[in-house]
N, C-alpha and C positions, 0 to 999 in steps of 0.2 A: 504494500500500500504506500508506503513511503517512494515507493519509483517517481510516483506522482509526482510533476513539480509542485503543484496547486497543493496536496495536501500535505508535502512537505513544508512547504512556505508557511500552512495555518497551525502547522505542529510548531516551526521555530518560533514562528509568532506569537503562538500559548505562550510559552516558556519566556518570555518578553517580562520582565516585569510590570504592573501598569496598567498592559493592555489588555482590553476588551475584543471580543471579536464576537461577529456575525457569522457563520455559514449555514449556508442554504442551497435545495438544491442536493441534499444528500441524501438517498433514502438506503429502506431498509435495515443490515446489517451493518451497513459502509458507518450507518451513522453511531455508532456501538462504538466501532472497529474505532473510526478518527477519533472518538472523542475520549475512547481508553488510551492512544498512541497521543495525545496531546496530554492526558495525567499521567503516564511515566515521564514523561521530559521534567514537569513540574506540579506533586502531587500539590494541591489545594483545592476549596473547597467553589465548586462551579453552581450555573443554574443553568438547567437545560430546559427551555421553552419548545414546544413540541406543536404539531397543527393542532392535535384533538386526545382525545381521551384513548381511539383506537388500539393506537401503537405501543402505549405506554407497558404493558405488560412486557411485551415482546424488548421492547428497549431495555428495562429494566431486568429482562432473564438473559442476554445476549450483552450486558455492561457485567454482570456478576458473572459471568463466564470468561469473562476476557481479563476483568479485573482482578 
């Protein structure tokens, strides 16, 4: 996943002190995967905004597997 330039660039950018970041645009698993590969660069505590209620399970069983 990191081959990526685009999701390498938002993983160095996590680990940025300060910064804030948007991404969108990412579904399914991808969005588990980048947002676990962004807390080992620099664990702290995040807020993941999500479209709906749907996904949430699924986010939440596929972040505790990766985490």
């Amino acid at each position: 996943m990191r081959q990526d330039h685009a999701i390498d660039r938002a993983v160095q950018s996590f680990g940025e002190t300060g910064r804030q970041l948007l991404i969108y645009g990412v579904t399914g698993t991808q969005k588990a995967a980048l947002v676990a590969a962004c807390y080992s660069v620099q664990p702290r505590p995040m807020v993941i905004i999500t479209a709906g209620r749907e996904g949430l399970g699924e986010l939440a069983a596929d972040l505790a597997a990766l985490l």
